[in-house]
C-alpha positions in Angstrom: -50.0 -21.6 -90.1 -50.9 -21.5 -86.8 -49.3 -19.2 -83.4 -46.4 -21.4 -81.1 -48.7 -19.8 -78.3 -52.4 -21.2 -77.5 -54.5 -18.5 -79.5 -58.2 -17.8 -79.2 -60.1 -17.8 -82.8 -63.3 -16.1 -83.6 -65.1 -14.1 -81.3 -63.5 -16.2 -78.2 -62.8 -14.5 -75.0 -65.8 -11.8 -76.0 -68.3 -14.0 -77.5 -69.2 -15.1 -80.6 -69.3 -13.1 -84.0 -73.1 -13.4 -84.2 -73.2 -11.6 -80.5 -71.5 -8.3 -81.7 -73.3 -5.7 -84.2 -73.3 -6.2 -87.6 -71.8 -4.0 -89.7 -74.0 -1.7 -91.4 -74.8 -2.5 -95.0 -74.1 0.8 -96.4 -70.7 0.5 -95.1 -70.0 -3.0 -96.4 -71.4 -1.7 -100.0 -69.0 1.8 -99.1 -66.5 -0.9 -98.9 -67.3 -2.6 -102.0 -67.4 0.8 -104.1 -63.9 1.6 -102.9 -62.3 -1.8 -103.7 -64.5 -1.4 -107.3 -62.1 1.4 -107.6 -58.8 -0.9 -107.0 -60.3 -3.4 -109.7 -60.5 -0.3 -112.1 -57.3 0.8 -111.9 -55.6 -2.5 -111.8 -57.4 -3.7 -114.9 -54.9 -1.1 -116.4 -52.2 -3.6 -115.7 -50.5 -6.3 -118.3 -51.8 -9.1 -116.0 -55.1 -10.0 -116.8 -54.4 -13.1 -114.5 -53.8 -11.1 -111.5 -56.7 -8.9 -111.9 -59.0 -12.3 -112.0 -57.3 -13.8 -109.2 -58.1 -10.0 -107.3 -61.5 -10.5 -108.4 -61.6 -14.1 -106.9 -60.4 -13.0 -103.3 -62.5 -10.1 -103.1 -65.7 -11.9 -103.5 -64.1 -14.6 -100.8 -63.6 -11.5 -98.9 -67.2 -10.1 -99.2 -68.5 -13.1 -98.0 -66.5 -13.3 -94.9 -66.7 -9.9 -94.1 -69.8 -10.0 -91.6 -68.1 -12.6 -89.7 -65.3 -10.2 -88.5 -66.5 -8.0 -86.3 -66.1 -10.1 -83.3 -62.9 -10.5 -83.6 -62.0 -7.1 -83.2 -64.5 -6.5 -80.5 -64.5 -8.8 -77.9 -60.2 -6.9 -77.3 -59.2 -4.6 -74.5 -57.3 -2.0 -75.8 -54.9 -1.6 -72.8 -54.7 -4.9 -71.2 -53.2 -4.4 -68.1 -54.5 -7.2 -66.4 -52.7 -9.6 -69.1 -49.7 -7.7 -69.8 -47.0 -9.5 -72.0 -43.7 -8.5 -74.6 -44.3 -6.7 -77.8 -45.0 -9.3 -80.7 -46.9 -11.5 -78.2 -49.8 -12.6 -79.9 -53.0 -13.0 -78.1 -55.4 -14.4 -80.7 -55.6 -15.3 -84.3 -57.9 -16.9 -87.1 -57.2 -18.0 -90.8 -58.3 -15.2 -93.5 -60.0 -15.7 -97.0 -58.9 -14.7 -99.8 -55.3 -14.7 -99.8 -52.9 -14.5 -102.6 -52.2 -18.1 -104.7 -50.0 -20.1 -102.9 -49.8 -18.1 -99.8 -51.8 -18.4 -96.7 -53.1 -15.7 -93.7 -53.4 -15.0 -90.3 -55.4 -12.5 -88.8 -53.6 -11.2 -85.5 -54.1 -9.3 -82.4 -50.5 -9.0 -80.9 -49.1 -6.7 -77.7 -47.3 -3.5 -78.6 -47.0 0.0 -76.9 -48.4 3.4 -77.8 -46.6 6.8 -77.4 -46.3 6.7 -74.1 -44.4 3.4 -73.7 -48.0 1.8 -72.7 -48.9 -2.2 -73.4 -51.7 -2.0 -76.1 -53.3 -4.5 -77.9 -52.8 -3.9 -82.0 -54.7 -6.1 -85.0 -52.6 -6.8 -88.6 -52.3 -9.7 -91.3 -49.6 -12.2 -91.6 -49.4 -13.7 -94.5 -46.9 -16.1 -96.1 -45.6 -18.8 -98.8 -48.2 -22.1 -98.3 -44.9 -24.4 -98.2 -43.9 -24.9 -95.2 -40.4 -23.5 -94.2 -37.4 -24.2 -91.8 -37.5 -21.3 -88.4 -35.7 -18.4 -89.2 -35.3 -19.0 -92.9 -37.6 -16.1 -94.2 -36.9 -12.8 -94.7 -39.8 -10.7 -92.9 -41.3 -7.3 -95.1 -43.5 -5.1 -92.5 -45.2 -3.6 -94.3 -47.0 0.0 -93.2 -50.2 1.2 -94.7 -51.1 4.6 -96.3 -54.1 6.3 -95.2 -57.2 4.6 -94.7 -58.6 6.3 -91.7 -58.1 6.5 -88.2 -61.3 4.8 -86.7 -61.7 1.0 -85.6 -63.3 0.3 -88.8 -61.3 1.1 -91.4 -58.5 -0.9 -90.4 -57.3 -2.6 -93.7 -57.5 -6.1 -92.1 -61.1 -5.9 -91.5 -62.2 -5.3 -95.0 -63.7 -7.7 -97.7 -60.2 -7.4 -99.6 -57.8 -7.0 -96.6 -55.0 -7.7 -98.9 -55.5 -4.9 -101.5 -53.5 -2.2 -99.7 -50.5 -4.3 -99.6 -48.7 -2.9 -102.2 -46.3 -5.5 -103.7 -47.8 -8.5 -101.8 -47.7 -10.9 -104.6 -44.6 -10.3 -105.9 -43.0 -10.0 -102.0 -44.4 -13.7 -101.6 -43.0 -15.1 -104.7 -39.2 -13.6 -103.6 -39.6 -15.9 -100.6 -40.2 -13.3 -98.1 -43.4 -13.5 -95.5 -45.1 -10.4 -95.1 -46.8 -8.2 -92.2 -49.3 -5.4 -92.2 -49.9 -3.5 -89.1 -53.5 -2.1 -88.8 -51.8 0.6 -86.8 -53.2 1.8 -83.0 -56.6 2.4 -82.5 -57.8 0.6 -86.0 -59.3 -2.9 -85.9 -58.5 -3.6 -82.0 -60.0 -0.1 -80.5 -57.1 1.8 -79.1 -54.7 5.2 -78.1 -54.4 7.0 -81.4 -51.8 6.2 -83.8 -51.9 8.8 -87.1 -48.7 10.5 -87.6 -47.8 9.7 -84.0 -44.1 8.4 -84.9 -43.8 6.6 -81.6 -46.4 4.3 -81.7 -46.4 4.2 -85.3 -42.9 2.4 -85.3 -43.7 0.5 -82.7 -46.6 -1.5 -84.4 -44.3 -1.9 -87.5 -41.8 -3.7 -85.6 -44.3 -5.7 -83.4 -45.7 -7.1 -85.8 -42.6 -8.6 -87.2 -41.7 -9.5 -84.1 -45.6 -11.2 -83.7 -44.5 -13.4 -87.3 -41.8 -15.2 -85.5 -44.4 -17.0 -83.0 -46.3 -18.4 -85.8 -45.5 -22.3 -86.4 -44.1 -23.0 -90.2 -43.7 -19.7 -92.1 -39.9 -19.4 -91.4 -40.1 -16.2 -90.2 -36.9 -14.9 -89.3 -35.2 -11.9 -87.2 -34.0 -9.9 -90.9 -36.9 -7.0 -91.9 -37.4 -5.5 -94.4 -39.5 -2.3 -93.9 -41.7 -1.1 -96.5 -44.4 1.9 -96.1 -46.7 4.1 -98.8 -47.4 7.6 -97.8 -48.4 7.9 -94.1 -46.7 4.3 -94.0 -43.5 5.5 -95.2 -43.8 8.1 -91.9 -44.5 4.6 -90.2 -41.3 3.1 -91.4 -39.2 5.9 -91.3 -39.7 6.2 -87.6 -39.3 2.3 -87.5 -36.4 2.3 -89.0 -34.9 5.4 -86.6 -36.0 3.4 -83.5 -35.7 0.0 -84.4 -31.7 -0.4 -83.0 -33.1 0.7 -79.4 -36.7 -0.6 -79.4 -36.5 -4.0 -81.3 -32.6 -4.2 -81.1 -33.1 -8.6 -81.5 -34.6 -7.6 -85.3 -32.1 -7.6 -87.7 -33.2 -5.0 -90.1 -31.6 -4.7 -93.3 -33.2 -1.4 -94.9 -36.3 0.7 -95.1 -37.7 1.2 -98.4 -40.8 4.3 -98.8 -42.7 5.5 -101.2 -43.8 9.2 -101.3 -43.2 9.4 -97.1 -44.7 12.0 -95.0 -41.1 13.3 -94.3 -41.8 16.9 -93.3 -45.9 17.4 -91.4 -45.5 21.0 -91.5 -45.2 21.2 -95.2 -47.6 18.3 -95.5 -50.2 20.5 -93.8 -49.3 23.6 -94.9 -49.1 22.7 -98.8 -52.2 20.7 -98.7 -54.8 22.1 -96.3 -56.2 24.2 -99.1 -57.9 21.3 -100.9 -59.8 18.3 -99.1 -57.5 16.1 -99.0 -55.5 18.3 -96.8 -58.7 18.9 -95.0 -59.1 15.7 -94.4 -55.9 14.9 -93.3 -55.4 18.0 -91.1 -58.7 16.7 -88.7 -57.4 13.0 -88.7 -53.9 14.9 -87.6 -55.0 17.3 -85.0 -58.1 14.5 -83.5 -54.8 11.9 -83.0 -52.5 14.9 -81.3 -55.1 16.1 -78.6 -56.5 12.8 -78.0 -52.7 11.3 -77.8 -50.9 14.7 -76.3 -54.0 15.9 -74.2 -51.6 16.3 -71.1 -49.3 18.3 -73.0 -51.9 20.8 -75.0 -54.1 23.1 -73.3 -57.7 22.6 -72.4 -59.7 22.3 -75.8 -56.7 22.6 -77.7 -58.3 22.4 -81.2 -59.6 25.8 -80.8 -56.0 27.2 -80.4 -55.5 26.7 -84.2 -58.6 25.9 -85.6 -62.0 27.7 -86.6 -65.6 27.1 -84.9 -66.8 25.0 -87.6 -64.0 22.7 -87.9 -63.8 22.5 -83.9 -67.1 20.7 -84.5 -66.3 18.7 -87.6 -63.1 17.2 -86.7 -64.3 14.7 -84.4 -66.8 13.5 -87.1 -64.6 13.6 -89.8 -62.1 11.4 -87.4 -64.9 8.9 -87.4 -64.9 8.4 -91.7 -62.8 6.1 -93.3 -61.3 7.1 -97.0 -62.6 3.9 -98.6 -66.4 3.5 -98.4 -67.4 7.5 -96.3 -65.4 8.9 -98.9 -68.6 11.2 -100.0 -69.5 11.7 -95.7 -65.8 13.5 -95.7 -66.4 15.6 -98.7 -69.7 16.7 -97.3 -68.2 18.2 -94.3 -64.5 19.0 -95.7 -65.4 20.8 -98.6 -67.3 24.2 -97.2 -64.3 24.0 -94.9 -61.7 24.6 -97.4 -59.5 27.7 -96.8 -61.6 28.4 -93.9 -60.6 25.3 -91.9 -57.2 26.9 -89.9 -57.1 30.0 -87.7 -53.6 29.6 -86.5 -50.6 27.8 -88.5 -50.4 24.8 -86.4 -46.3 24.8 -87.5 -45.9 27.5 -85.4 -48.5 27.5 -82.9 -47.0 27.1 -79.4 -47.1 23.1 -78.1 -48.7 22.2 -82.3 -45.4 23.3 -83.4 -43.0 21.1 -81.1 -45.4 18.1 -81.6 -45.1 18.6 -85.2 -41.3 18.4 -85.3 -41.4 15.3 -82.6 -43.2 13.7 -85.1 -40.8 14.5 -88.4 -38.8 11.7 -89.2 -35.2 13.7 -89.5 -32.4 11.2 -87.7 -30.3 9.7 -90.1 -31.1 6.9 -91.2 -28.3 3.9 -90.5 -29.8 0.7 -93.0 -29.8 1.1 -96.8 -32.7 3.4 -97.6 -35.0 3.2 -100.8 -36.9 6.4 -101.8 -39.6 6.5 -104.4 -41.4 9.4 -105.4 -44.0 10.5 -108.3 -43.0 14.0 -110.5 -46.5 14.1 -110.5 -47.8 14.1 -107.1 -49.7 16.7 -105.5 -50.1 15.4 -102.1 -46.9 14.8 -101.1 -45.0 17.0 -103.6 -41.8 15.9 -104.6 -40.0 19.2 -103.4 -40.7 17.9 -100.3 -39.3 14.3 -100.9 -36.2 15.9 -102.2 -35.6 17.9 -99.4 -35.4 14.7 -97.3 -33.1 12.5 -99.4 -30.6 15.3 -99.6 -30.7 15.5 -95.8 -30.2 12.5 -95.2 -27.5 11.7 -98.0 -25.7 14.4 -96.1 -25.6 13.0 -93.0 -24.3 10.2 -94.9 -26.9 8.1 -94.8 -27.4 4.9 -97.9 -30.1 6.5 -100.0 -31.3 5.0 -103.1 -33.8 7.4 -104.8 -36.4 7.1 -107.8 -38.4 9.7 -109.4 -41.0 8.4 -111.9 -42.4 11.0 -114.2 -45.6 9.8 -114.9 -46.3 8.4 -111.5 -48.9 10.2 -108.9 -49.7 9.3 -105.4 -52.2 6.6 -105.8 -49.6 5.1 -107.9 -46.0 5.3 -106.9 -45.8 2.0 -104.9 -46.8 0.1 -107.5 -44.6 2.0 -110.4 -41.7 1.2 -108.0 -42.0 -2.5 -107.5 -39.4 -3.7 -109.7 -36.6 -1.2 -108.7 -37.7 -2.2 -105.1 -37.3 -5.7 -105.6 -33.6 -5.1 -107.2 -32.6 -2.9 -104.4 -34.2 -6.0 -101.8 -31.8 -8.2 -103.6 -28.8 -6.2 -102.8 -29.6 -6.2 -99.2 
């Protein structure tokens, strides 16, 4: 499994591994709490196999996790000097760990930020071990929720890179190779990416692009796009863009589970607890870093209070898995003090917001899946945006499960995904 184009491996082009930091050992134990965590809820499940073989790959993970750093590091995040098309990749290495019967790549590949910019982007690639025929294999990109915004929590870079991939084993066994943006700014140090439907969409379909340059998966030009929460934002906008920005991709639908379809109710029906806390600083960091010639000087003073002018920054630099208890610390005396303006309709916060709501129709089959029992992204909210879009006449299929929350959703949905993949 190897890129058509001469690749670099390793720490190559930026020296070796063992020249670059080491990660700090409370963040590799963070790390290791978090995926704990995943093991404890998937233990829940009927397969006692699949929780073993989990097991398995996250210890191969742990032990290659130190030896990763490099390969994020030694990138430019605006190559200027070495500019090339989107999907391009630029370097690669085999990862640990990887599902039975599949095998993975660890990319960095070209695509462009908000602004139209080259920028480098990191992901996974991973597909079926047998070897297959060019252009024979359906390709699911695949769009993460939350993990952060910073370099290192990019899900690639973690001792079980392939936890967050909702679906992955089953995806593999239908035949299909699968592709996992990191997003902008995450792995490969980069222009901000969260929420930022532009660039967001733009990794998506890079990376699918990136799978077709890879010798003996099969990749073909058919996507699939699939997305979880601020990854169903990700493929939503993928999925409005793809006919103009990827127009040689064939995609054949978009399937999300509990999307972030509408930011201003997002923030607004969430910014009383942490998790909206949280969320808001990861928000408002990306849109003056990304938007800083559009927003005035110091904009995060225009609709935020002195104390969280100063913890947003450092909140931005916590990842959800493994800093978890460093974003409590400072979110919760925030909480219902943390907004002094509603950013919805704050002048230049409230046109950004609505630039970055997924609301064109939708023109591929679209799969919606949404928990009664969320609470972060409620399913009011969800509702809202499947009736808009069936009236614009839009191909919805929608799922409400009953007993299903946020954390678990995706999962609860596989097998009506799957059905509705079939029919594509």
């Amino acid at each position: 499994m190897t890129p058509r184009r001469d690749s670099e491996t390793g720490g190559a082009g930026g020296g070796a591994p063992g020249d670059h930091p080491s990660r700090p050992r409370h963040r590799v134990i963070g790390r290791i709490v978090g995926v704990a965590a995943l093991v404890a809820f998937i233990v829940a499940a009927p397969a006692v196999a699949r929780l073993l073989d989990f097991g398995v790959r996250v210890g191969e993970g742990a032990v290659g996790e130190s030896s990763v750093e490099g390969f994020y590091g030694s990138a430019t995040p605006t190559p200027a000097s070495t500019a090339a098309l989107p999907g391009t990749i630029v370097r690669s290495e085999s990862v640990v760990g990887a599902p039975d019967g599949s095998t993975a790549l660890r990319v960095v590949y070209h695509s462009t930020d908000v602004d139209g910019a080259d920028i480098l982007v990191s992901g996974l690639i991973v597909a079926p071990s047998e070897p297959a025929s060019a252009g024979t294999r359906t390709v699911v990109s695949w769009a993460h929720p939350t993990t952060g915004t910073a370099p290192h929590c990019a899900p690639s870079s973690g001792i079980a890179p392939f936890a967050l991939i909702e679906g992955l084993t089953d995806l593999l066994a239908d035949g299909n190779v699968v592709v996992a943006t990191d997003y902008a700014g995450m792995g490969v140090p980069g222009p901000a990416s969260f929420l930022i439907g532009a660039t967001e969409a733009a990794n998506v379909l890079d990376i699918a692009r990136a799978a077709q340059h890879v010798e003996g998966i099969g990749a073909s030009d058919r996507v699939v796009l699939w997305g979880h929460s601020q990854g169903g934002h990700a493929a939503l906008f993928a999925a409005q863009r793809a006919a103009t920005y990827a127009p040689e991709l064939d995609v054949r639908g978009v399937a999300v589970a509990a999307p972030a379809s509408d930011l201003a109710a997002l923030l607004q029906d969430d910014i009383r607890d942490v998790s909206g806390v949280t969320i808001g600083a990861y928000a408002f960091n990306a849109y003056a870093e990304a938007y800083a010639d559009r927003l005035p000087t110091d904009p995060l003073s225009t609709i935020l209070s002195p104390a969280a002018v100063t913890a947003v920054p450092a909140m931005a630099k916590l990842c959800l898995l493994g800093e978890n208890r460093q974003l409590h610390d400072i979110a919760d005396p925030m909480i219902g003090s943390f907004l002094t303006a509603d950013p919805a309709t704050a002048p230049v916060w409230s046109d950004l917001l609505r630039e970055n709501t997924p609301t064109e129709r939708i023109t591929v089959p679209l799969f919606v899946a949404q928990g009664s029992k969320d609470t972060l992204i409620r399913p009011t909210v969800t509702a809202a945006y499947v009736a808009a879009q069936e009236q614009t006449g839009a191909t919805v299929s929608s799922h409400v499960y009953p007993d299903a929350d946020h954390a678990t959703v995706a999962l609860t949905a596989l097998a009506d995904l799957r059905a509705w993949m079939r029919t594509l």
